[in-house]
C-alpha positions as CSV (number, residue, x, y, z in Angstrom):
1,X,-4.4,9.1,72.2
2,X,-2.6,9.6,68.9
3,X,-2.6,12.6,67.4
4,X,-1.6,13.2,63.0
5,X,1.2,16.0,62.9
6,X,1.7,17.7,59.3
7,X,4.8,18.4,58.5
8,X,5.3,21.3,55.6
9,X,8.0,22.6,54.3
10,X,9.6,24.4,50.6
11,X,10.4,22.1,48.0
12,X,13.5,22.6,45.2
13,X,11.1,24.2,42.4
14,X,12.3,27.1,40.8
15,X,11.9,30.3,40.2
16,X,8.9,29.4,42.9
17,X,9.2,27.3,45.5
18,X,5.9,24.9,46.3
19,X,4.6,23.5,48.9
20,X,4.9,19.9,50.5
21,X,3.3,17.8,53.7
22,X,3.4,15.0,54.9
23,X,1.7,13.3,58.0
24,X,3.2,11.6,61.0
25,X,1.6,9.9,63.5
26,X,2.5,10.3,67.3
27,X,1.3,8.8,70.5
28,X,0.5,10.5,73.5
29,X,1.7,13.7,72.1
30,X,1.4,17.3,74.3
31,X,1.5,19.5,71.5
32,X,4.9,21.1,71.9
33,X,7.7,22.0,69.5
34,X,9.7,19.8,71.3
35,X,8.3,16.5,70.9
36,X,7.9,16.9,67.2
37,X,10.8,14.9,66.2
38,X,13.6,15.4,63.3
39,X,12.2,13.8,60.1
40,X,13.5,12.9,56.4
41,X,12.1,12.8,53.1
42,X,13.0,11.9,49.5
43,X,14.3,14.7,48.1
44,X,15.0,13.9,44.9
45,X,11.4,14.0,44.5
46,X,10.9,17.4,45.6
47,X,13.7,18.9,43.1
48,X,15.8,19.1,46.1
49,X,18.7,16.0,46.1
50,X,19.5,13.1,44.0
51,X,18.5,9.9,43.5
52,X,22.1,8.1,44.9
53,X,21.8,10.3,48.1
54,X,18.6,11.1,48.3
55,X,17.5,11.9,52.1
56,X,16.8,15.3,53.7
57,X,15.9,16.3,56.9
58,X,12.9,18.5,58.1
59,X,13.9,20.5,60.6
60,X,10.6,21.9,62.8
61,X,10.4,25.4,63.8
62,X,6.8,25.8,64.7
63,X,3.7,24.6,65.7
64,X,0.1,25.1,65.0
65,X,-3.4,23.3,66.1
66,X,-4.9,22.3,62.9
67,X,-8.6,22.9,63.0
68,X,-9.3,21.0,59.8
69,X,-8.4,17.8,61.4
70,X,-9.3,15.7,63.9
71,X,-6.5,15.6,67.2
72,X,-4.1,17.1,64.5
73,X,-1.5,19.6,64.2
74,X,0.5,21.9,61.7
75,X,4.0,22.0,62.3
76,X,6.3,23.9,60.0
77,X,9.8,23.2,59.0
78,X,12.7,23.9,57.5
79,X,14.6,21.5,55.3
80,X,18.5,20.7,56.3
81,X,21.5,18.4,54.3
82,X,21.7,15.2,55.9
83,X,24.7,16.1,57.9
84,X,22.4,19.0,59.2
85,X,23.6,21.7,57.4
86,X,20.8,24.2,56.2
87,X,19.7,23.4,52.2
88,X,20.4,25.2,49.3
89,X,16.4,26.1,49.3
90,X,16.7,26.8,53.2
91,X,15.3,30.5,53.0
92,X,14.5,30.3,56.7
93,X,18.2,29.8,57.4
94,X,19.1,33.4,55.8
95,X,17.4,35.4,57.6
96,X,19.9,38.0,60.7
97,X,17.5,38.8,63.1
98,X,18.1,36.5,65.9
99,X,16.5,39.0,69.0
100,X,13.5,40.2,67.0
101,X,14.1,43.6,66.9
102,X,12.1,43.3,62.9
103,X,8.8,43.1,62.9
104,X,6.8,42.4,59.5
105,X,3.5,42.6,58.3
106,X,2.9,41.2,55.0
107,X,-0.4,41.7,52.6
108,X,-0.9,38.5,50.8
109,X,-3.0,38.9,47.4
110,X,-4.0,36.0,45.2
111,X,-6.4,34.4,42.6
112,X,-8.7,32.0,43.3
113,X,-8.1,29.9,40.3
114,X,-11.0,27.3,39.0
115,X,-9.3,24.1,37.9
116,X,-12.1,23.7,35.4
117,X,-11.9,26.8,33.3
118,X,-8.7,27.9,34.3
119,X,-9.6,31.6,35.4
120,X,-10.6,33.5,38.4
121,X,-14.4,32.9,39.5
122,X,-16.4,36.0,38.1
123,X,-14.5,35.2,34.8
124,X,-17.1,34.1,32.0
125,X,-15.9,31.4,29.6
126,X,-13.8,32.9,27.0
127,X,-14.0,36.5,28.3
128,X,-14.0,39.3,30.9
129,X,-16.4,40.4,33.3
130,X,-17.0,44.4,33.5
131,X,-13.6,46.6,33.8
132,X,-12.3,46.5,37.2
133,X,-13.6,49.3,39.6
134,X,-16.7,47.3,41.4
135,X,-14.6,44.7,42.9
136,X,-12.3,45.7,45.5
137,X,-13.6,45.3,48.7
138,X,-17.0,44.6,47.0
139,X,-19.9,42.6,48.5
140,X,-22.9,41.4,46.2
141,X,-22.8,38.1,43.8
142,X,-22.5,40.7,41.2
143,X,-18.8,41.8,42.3
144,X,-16.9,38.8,44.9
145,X,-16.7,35.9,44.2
146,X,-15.7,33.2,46.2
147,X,-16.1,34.4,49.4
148,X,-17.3,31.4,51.0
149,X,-13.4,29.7,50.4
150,X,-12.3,33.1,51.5
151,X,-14.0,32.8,54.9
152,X,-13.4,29.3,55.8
153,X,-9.8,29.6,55.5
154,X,-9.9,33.0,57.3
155,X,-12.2,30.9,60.4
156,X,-9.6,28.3,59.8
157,X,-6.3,30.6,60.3
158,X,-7.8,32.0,63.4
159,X,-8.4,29.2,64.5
160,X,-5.2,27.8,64.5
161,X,-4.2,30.4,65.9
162,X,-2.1,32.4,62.9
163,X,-2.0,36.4,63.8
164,X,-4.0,37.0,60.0
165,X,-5.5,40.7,60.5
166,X,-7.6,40.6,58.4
167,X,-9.1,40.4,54.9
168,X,-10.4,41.9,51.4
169,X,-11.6,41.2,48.3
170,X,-9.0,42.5,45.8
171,X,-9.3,45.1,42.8
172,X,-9.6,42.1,40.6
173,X,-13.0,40.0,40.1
174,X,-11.8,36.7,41.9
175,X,-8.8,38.7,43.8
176,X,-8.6,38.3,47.4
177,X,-6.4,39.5,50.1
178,X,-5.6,38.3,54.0
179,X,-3.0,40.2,56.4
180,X,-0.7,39.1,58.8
181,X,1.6,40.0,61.2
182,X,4.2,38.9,63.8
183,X,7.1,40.1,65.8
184,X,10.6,38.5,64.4
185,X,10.8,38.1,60.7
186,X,11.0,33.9,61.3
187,X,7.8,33.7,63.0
188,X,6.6,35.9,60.0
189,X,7.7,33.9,57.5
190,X,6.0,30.8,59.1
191,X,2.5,32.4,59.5
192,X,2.6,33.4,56.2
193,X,3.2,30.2,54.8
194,X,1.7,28.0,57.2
195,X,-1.4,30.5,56.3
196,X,-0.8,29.9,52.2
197,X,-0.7,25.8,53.2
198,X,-4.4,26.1,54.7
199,X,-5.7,28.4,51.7
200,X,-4.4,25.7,49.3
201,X,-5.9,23.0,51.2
202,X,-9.1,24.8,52.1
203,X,-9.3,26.2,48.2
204,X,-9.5,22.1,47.4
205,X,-13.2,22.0,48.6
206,X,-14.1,24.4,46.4
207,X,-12.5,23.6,43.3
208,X,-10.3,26.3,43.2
209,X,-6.5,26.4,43.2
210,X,-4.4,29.2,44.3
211,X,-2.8,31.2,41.6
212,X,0.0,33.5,43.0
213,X,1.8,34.8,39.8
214,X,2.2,38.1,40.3
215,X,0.3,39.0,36.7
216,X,-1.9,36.1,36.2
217,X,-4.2,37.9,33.2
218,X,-1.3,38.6,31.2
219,X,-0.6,41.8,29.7
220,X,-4.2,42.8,30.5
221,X,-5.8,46.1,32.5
222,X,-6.3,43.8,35.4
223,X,-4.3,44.5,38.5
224,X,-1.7,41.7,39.5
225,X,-0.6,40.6,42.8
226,X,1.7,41.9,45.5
227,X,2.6,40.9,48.8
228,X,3.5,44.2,50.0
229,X,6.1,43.8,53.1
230,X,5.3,46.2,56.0
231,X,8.5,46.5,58.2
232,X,9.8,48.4,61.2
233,X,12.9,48.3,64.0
234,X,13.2,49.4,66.8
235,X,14.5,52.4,66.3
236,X,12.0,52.9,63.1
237,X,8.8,52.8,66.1
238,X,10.5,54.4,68.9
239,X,13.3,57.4,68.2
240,X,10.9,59.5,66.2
241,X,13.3,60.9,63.6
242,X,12.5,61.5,59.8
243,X,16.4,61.2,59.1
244,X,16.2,57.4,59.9
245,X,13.7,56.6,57.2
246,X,14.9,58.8,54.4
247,X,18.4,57.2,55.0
248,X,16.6,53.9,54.7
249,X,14.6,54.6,51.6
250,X,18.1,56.1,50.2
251,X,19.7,52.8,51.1
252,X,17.0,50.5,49.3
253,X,18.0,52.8,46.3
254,X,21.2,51.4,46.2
255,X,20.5,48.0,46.4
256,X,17.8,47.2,44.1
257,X,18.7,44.0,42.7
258,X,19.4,42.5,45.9
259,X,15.7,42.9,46.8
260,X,14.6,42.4,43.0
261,X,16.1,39.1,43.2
262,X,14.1,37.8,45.7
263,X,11.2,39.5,45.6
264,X,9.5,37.0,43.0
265,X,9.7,35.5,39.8
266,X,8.2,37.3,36.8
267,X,7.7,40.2,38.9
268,X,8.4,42.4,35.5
269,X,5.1,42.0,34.1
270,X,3.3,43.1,37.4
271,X,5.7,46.3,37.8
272,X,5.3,48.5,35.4
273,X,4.3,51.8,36.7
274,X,0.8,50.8,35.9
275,X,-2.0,49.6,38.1
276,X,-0.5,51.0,41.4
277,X,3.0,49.7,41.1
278,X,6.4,52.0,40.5
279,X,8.1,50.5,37.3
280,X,10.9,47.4,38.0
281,X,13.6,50.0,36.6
282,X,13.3,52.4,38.8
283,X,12.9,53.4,42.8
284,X,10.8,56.0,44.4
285,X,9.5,56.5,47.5
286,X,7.1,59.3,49.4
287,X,4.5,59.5,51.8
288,X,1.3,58.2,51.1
289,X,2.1,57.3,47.1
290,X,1.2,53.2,46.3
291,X,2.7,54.0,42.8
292,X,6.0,54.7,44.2
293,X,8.6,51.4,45.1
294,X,8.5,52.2,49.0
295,X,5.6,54.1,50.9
296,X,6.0,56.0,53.4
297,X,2.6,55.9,55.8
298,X,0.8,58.3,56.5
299,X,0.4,57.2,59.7
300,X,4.2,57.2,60.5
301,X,4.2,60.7,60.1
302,X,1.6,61.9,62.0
303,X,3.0,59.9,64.8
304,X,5.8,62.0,64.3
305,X,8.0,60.0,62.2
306,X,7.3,56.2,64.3
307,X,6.4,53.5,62.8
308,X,6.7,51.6,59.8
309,X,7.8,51.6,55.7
310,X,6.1,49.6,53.0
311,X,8.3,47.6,50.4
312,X,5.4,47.5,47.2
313,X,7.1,46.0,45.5
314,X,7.4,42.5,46.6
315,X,5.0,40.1,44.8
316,X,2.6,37.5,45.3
317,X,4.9,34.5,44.7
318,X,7.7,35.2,46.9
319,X,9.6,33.7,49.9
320,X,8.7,35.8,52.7
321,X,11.7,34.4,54.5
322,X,14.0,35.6,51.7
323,X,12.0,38.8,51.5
324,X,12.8,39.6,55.2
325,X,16.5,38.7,55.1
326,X,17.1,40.9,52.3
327,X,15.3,43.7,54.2
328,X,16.6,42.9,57.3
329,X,20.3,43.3,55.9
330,X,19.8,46.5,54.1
331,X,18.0,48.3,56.6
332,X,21.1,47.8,58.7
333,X,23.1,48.5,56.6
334,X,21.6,51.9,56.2
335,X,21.8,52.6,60.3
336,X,25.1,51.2,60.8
């Protein structure tokens, strides 16, 4: 039987990266990562080579079933040089966390964006709907809209067996949220974007594209759109000591343009200190506050300082890969 394997991986677009597949028929094939074989494409298409050498390599690094398809599976990449050497857009290869001591959870919002009028659903032409306040985690044709786009590609993640959490609608009319989590900040980066492929491609049924810009309305009271990044090591879950995450926090502090940098472009107009975000020039953190740069969980505490932090201030458009490397490199840095 042949089955169609879709190969994804990050274009050369900047400041935000897109996503590209292509598909790849294979006979007889089990399913594994290992039979998915070392392809090339034309990346001077993709923003990512020249026209005189154009070819690089897609490198896969996991594997998913695809439930939209028919004998068809997902299989995520990374894109390499021709002589195998990772790409300049590689943000997969950047990451220092080879035994998986990191574990992330990341809270993906968006916009569900209709092509036709070029707004969120719930957005009448040439207007607003009523002030925000009835929408988040609203129910009712009055308040969410969407939902049936929401829920296939929630059905479909499960089903392909992505570790998504869970979803919401957001505090925006149109504004949705899904969660998910995995053990090693890779693996986290893939489900993530292995999970924004399938909203992308589900989202085409409907009409809708996916907006991530992290302040989509503009300088509007309508909240924008983070991907908060929920972390934790080892010794963050198991030693029980407040003195590991306030040095931590205190570290973060001191490297705020390292995290800045990657944490999404045009991520000034989302924070501002408004609409629960700390403002880009400055760093705060404190249990329980979502208007501070890093919260501290409630939950962390009362398990007697185990658990996790939560970086809010990481938006909607960026590389979780490079988001976990940069985390990844300070927190060690602040426990070496």
């Amino acid at each position: 039987m042949k089955a169609k394997l879709e190969y994804i991986w990050l274009d050369g677009t900047v400041p935000t990266q897109c996503l590209r597949s292509k598909t790849q028929v294979r006979q007889d094939f089990g399913g594994t990562l290992e039979e998915c074989p070392m392809w090339c494409f034309d990346g001077s298409s993709t923003n990512q080579a020249e026209g005189n050498a154009s070819d690089c390599l897609l490198k896969p690094v996991a594997i998913y079933p695809d439930p939209g398809r028919t004998n068809a599976y997902l299989v995520m990449t990374e894109v390499l040089n021709a002589d195998g050497t990772p790409h300049a857009s590689n943000g997969r290869a950047t990451i220092n966390d080879d035994d998986n001591d990191f574990w992330f959870g990341f809270e993906q919002e968006y916009f569900l964006w209709d092509v036709d009028t070029q707004r969120p659903p719930g957005f009448p032409h040439g207007g607003f709907p009523a002030p925000q306040g009835p929408y988040y985690c609203s129910v009712g044709a009055a308040n969410a809209f969407g939902r049936d786009c929401v829920e296939e590609h929630f059905d479909i993640c499960l089903d392909a067996g992505l570790n998504v959490e869970g979803i919401n609608a957001e505090v925006a009319a149109g504004q949705w949220e899904f969660q998910c989590f995995a053990k090693g900040a890779k693996r986290a980066g893939d489900e993530i974007w292995v999970a924004r492929y399938l909203l992308e491609r589900t989202a085409e049924n409907f009409g809708f594209s996916i907006n991530y810009h992290p302040k989509p309305l503009g300088d509007t009271d309508w909240n924008g759109s983070g991907m908060h990044a929920n972390f934790s090591n080892g010794a963050m879950r198991d030693l029980g000591d407040e003195s590991i995450f306030t040095k931590i926090c205190e570290e973060f502090g001191k490297n705020i343009e390292r995290h800045i940098s990657v944490y999404g472009a045009h991520n000034d107009q989302r924070l501002t200190g408004k609409h629960e975000t700390q403002s880009i020039n400055e760093f705060s953190y404190g249990v329980s506050d979502r208007g501070a740069s890093i919260r501290i969980p409630i939950g962390t505490v009362e398990d007697g300082w185990k658990g996790r932090l939560e970086d809010r201030r990481t938006s909607s458009n960026a590389d979780p890969y490079k988001v976990a490397a940069a985390i990844i490199k300070t927190t060690k840095e602040a426990l070496a």
